[in-house]
C-alpha positions as CSV (number, residue, x, y, z in Angstrom):
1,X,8.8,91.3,-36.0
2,X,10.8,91.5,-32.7
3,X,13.5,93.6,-32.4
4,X,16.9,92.1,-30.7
5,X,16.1,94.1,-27.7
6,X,12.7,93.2,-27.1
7,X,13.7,89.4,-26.9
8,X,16.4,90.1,-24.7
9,X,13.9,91.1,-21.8
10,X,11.6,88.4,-22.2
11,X,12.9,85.7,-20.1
12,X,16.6,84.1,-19.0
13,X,19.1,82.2,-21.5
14,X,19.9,78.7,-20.4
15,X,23.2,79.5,-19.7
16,X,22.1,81.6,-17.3
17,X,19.6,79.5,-15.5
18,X,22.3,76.3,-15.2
19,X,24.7,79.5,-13.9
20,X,21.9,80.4,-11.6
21,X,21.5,76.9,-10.8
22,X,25.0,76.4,-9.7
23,X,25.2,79.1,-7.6
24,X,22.1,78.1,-5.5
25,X,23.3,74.5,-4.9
26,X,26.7,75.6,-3.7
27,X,25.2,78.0,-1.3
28,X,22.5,74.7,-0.2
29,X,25.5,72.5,0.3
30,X,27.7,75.0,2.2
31,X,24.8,75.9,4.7
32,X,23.9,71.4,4.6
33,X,27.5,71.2,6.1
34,X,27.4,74.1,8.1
35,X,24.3,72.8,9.7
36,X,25.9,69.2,9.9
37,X,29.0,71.3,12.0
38,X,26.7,73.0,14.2
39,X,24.7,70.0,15.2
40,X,28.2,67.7,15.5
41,X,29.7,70.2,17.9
42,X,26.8,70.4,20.2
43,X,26.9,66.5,20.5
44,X,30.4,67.0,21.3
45,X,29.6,69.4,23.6
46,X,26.9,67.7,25.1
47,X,28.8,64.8,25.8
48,X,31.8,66.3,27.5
49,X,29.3,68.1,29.6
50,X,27.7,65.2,31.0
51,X,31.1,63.4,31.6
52,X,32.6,66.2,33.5
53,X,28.9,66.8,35.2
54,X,30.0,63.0,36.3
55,X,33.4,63.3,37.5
56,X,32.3,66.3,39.6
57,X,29.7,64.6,41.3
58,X,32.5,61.3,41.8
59,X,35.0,63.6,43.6
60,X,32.0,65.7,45.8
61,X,31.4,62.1,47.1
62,X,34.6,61.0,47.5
63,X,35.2,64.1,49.3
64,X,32.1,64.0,51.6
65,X,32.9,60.7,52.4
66,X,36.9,61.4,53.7
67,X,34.9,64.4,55.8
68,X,33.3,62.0,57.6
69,X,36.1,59.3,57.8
70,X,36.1,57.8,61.3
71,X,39.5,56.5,63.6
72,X,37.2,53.6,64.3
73,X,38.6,50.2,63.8
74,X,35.9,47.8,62.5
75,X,35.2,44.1,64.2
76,X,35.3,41.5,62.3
77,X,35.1,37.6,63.5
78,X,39.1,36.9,63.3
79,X,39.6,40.2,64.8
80,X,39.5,44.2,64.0
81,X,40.4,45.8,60.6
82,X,42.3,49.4,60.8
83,X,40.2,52.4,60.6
84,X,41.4,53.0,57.3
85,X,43.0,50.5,55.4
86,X,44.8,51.4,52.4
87,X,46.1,48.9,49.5
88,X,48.6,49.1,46.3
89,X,48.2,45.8,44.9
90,X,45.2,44.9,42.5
91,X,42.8,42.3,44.8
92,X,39.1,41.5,44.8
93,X,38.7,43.7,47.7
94,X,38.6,47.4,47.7
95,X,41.6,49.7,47.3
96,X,40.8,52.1,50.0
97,X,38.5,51.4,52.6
98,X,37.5,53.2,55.5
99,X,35.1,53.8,58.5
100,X,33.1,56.4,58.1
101,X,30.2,58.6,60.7
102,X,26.8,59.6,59.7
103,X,26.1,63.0,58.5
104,X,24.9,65.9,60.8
105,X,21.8,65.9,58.6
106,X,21.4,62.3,59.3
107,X,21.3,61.3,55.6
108,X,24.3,58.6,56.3
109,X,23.9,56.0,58.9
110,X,27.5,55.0,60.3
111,X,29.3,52.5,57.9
112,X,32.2,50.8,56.5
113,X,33.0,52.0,52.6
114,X,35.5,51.0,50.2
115,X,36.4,52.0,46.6
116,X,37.5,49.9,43.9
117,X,38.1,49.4,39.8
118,X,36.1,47.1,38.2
119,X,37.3,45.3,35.3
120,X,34.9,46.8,33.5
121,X,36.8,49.9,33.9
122,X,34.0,51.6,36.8
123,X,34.9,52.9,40.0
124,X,32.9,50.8,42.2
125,X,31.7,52.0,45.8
126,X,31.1,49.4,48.2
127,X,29.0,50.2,51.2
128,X,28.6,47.6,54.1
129,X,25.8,47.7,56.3
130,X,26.9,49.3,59.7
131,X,30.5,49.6,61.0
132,X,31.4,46.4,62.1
133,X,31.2,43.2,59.3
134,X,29.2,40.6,60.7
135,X,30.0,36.8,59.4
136,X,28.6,36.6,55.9
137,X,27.9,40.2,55.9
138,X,28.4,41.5,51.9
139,X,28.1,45.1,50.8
140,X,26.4,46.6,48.3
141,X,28.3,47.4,45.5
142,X,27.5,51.1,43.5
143,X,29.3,52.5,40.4
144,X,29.6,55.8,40.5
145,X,32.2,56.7,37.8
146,X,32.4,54.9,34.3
147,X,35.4,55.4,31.9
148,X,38.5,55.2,34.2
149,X,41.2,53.3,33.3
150,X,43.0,54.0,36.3
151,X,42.4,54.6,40.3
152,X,45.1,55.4,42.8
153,X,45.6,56.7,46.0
154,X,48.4,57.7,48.3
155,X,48.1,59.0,52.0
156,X,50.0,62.0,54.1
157,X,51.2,60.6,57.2
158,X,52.5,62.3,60.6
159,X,56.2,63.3,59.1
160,X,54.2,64.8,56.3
161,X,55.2,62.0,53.3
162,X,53.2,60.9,50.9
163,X,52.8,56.7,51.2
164,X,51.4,54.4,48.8
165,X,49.6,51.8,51.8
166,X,47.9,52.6,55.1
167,X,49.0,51.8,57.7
168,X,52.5,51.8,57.8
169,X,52.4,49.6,60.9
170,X,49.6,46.6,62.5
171,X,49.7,48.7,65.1
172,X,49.1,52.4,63.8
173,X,45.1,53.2,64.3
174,X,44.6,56.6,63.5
175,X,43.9,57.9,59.3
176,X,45.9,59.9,57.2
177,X,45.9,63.9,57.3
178,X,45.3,63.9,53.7
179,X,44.4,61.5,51.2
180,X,45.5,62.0,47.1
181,X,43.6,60.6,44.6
182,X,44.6,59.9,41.4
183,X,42.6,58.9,38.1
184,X,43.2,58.1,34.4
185,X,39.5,58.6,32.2
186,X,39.3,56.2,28.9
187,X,39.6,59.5,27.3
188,X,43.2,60.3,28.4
189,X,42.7,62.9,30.9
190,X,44.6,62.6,34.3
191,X,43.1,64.3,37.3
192,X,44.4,64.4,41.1
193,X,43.0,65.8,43.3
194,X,44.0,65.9,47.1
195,X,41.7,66.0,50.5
196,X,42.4,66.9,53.7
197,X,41.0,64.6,56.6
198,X,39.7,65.7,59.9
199,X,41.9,64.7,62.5
């Protein structure tokens, strides 16, 4: 016959095991959400990277093209256009629009370029095909930013005073010092950013 002892060290009570039991699928679910938090935060991550990865790239355009922003009205076939032509009011056409030089690198050809907002909320960057706009000329049309509720711009002039249209005057030619550009993303974020124009 077994002593009490003896049967004590032969195996687990069943108590035990469902204790045992317990323990390990607490520790399973805690690392299963763990896990899920981990994985859920580098999709959140990943997906603000690649939005501000975009944004960056919109404003390095935007900003190469104001470099190479050119005092060169544009010819049209009911006469010339300014240089750089500035609007507040929502229109089919673009809200800025401007002549611009080729590169030094001769990437760029010489062109005409606007920027607009779409209704479907992208910033749309229209490129015509030289300088001047021949009769049934139509540009190309790009989106290079998706997600913007909002798209505004305002230009330094001479006395050094932000305005909201450019030109002031039918007969004022030249292009701003500096052009301010202001945007709302779908996700809430304002940015403004200004650039300075060669004069």
């Amino acid at each position: 016959m077994r002593s009490p002892d003896s049967a004590r060290l032969s195996g687990f009570t069943l108590i035990e095991l469902l204790a045992a039991l317990l323990i390990l699928s607490i520790l399973a679910l805690m690392s299963y959400r763990g896990l899920g938090a981990v994985l859920d935060a580098r999709a959140h991550v990943t997906v603000e990277t690649e939005k501000w990865r975009k944004v960056s790239a919109f404003f390095a355009r935007f900003e190469r093209d104001a470099q190479l922003a050119a005092p060169r009205p544009v010819r049209i076939v009911s006469g010339e256009i300014p240089a750089w032509l500035g609007r507040q009011e929502p229109s089919p056409d673009p809200l800025l629009e401007f002549s611009r030089f080729g590169s030094i690198e001769g990437i760029d050809t010489p062109r005409r370029i606007g920027y607009r907002l779409n209704d479907n909320r992208e910033i749309e960057l229209w490129l015509w095909p030289g300088l001047d706009i021949a009769p049934g000329a139509v540009p190309a049309r790009y989106v290079v930013l998706a997600g913007v509720t909002a798209l505004d711009f305002q230009y330094l002039n001479a006395d050094s005073v932000w305005v909201n249209v450019w030109p002031g005057s039918r007969l004022d030619q030249s292009i701003p010092r500096a052009v301010r550009l202001h945007i709302v993303l779908a996700s809430k974020e304002e940015l403004v950013r200004v650039f300075a124009l060669k004069l």
